[in-house]
C-alpha positions, -999 to +999 in steps of 0.1 A: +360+210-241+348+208-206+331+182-185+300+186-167+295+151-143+288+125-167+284+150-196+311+158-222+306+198-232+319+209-265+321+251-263+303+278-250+267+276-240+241+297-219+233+286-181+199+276-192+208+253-218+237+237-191+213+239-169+191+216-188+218+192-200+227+189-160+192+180-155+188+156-182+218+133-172+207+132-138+188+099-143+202+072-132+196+055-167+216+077-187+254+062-190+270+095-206+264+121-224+276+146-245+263+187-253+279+196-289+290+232-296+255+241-315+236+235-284+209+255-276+178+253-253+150+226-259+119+212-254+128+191-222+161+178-239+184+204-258+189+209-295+227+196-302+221+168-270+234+134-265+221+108-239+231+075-239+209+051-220+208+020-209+177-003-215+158+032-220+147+059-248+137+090-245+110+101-269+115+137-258+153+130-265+147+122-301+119+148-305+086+161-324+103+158-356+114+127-357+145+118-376+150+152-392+182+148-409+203+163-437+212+150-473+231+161-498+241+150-528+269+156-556+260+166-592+282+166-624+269+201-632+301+229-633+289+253-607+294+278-632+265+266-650+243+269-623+255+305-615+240+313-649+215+295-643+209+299-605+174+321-610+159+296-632+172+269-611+155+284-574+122+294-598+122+258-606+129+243-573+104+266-558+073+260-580+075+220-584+086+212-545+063+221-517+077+245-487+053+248-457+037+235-429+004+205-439+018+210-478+008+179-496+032+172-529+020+178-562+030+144-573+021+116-564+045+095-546+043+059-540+071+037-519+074+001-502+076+017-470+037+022-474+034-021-470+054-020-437+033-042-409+040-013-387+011+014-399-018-019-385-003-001-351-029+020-334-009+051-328-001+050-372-030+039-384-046+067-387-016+087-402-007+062-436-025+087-458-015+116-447+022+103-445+017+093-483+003+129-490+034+140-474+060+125-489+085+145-508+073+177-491+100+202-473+082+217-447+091+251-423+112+265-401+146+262-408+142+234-430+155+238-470+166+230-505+200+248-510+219+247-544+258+248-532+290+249-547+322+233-535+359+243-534+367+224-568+336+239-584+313+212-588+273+214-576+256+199-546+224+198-535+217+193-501+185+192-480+174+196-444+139+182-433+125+149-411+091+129-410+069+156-413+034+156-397+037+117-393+068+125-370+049+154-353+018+133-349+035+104-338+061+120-312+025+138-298+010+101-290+038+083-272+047+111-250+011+118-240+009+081-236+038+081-213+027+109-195+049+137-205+054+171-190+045+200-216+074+229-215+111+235-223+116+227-186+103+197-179+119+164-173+120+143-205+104+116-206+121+081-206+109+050-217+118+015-206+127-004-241+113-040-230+077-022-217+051-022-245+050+016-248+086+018-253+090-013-280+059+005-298+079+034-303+113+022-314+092+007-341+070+040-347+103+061-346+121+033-372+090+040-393+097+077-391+134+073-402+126+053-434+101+077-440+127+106-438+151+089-454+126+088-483+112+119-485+148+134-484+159+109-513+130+121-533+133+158-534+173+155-541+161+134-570+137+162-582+165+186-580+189+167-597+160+160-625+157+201-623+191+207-631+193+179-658+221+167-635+236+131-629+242+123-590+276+113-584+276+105-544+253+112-516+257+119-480+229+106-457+222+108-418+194+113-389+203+140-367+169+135-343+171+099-338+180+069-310+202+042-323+216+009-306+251+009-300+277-005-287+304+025-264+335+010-246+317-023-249+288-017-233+252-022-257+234+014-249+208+032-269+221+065-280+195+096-285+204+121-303+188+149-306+203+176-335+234+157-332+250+142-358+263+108-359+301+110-365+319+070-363+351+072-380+351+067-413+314+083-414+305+110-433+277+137-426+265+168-440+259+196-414+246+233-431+253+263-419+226+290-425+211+305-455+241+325-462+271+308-448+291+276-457+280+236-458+305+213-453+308+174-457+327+159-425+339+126-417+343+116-383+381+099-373+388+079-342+406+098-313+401+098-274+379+128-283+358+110-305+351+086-281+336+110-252+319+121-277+301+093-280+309+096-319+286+126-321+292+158-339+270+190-346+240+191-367+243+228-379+255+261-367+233+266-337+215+295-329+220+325-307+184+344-314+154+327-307+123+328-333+109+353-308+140+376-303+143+375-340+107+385-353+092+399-321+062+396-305+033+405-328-006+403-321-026+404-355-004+433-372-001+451-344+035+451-329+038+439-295+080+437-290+099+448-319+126+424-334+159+424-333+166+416-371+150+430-401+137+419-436+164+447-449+192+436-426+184+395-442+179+408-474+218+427-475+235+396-459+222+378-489+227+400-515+264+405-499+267+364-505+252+366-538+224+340-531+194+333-544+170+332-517+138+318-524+109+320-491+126+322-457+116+350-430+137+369-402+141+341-379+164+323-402+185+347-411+222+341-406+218+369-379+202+343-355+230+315-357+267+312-351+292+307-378+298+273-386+335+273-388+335+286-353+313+257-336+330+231-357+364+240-346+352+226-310+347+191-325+382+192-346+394+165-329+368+142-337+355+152-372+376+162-403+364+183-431+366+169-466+345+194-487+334+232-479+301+244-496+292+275-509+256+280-511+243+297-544+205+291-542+181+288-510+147+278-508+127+275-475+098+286-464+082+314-467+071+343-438+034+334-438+045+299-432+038+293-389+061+266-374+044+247-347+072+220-345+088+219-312+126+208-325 
């Protein structure tokens, strides 16, 4: 680990994504922060960032898809069941959940969190049925459903996807309200928490992390109900979110932004890609841990854009040829004997680093207590265009 001013820098990274980091902390409102070894470039703020700030929050900080976060939950299925099982299973998973961008679930999905006083605010109003619509629903990009096994057998289930188009849609709103600069380059923007724009969106982006936190519960209970499974534990946690915290006792609020809350004692689930490991990770209490700002990755990180991935295409004409392949996904899979369901190039394991790698940065402040193997993916599928930012 390095350190860059007031940033703490956890293992190798690009001079464009240091570069941005550099020019994120340079406010004066920003206390510390921290880069985590899955880092890569972002809109304004990058992916695997940490800013802690004082009396301030950065909506470009917690980005367009406000609190994305991972769950995963155990099952008392044998994972050799759902080996037999596993095409069944993904055939299951992939007809009765919803993959893909403005999907609506099949079900309908009622919670409390649709009484909440905060949709009479202007900026939600508008968004309460489509957020119902919503609920339950996975998404694109490199969000998923993955069926995994562990190292004493047993089956997980584990999940990767945020607030969906109320996130999008609400992240939109405040940072054209507070004037924002479009582009990967531009300087986030940072609100003041006591000005009405800022306390407005604390309590838009709380709405947004119950919301998450309920669609995510939902579809693991689907699954489970899929497998005819009981649910033994779950792991829970934001990874594009700003909490209030207290750091060598001063009261800051901490963005982060694919970062993965990591206090000791607290577990997370971070995923690898489609065909690499999961693990489960608790975070312990070191010096480390504490420049850290008790922050750990999110995921693996990646190392080939969307664009480098796929190319550059107009209609069906190609414009810049990619640098991985539907055949060179495909035998990676095959090769890890999982059964993919959806998913194009730009998620293939070719485009991120391997997880044991980037973790080993962090292994002073995290410990891993389970390693998962994933036998089933489902994400979305090729036809399926991404337009969120983060």
């Amino acid at each position: 680990m390095e350190e860059m001013e007031n940033v703490r820098v956890f293992g190798l990274h690009d001079e464009n994504t240091l570069a941005q980091m550099k020019n994120c902390a340079k406010d004066n409102a920003v206390v510390a922060g921290v880069l985590c070894a899955d880092g890569h470039l972002g809109y304004a703020v990058p992916i695997g960032g940490v800013l802690a700030y004082d009396y301030k929050i950065s909506p470009s900080g917690v980005g367009f898809d406000i609190a994305c976060g991972n769950k995963c939950i155990l099952t008392d299925m044998p994972a050799r069941e759902a080996r037999r099982k596993i095409k069944k299973i993904m055939d299951d998973v992939w007809a009765k959940i919803s993959f893909g961008m403005g999907r609506n679930n099949q079900e309908e999905v009622d919670h409390e969190l649709f009484d909440d006083e905060a949709w009479k605010m202007p900026a939600l109003r508008s968004l309460k049925q489509t957020a119902r619509n919503q609920l339950g629903t996975v998404g694109g990009g490199n969000h998923y459903v993955d069926i995994f096994a562990d190292e004493l057998d047993r089956v997980w289930v584990g999940v990767h996807f945020g607030s969906r188009g109320l996130g999008h849609k609400t992240a939109t709103h405040f940072l054209e309200a507070g004037g924002a600069t479009d582009g990967m380059t531009a300087d986030p923007l940072i609100l003041d928490i006591r000005s009405n724009l800022g306390t407005e969106y604390i309590e838009a982006m709380q709405l947004a992390g119950r919301y998450a936190y309920a669609g995510r519960d939902w579809v693991c209970g689907k699954v489970a109900r899929i497998l005819g499974a009981k649910v033994l534990d779950e792991v829970h946690n934001h990874h594009n979110y700003a909490w209030k915290e207290t750091h060598n006792g001063q009261e800051l609020w901490v963005v982060r932004k694919g970062a993965t809350p990591a206090f000791p004692g607290q577990r997370g689930f971070v995923g690898g890609s489609m065909g690499d490991i999961s693990v489960i990770l608790e975070g312990v209490e070191s010096e480390e841990s504490k420049k850290a700002l008790y922050s750990t990755v999110h995921g693996a990180g990646r190392v080939l854009s969307r664009s480098a991935a796929k190319g550059k295409w107009k209609g069906k004409q190609e414009i810049r040829p990619g640098q991985v392949s539907r055949r060179m996904m495909d035998a990676w899979i095959m090769e890890k004997k999982v059964e993919l369901r959806g998913a194009d190039v730009d998620e293939s394991p070719h485009c991120y680093k391997r997880l044991p790698e980037v973790l080993n940065y962090h292994a002073d402040t995290v410990k891993i207590l389970h390693t998962l193997t994933p036998l089933g993916v489902a994400m979305a599928g090729p036809d399926v265009h991404d337009p969120y930012k983060d």
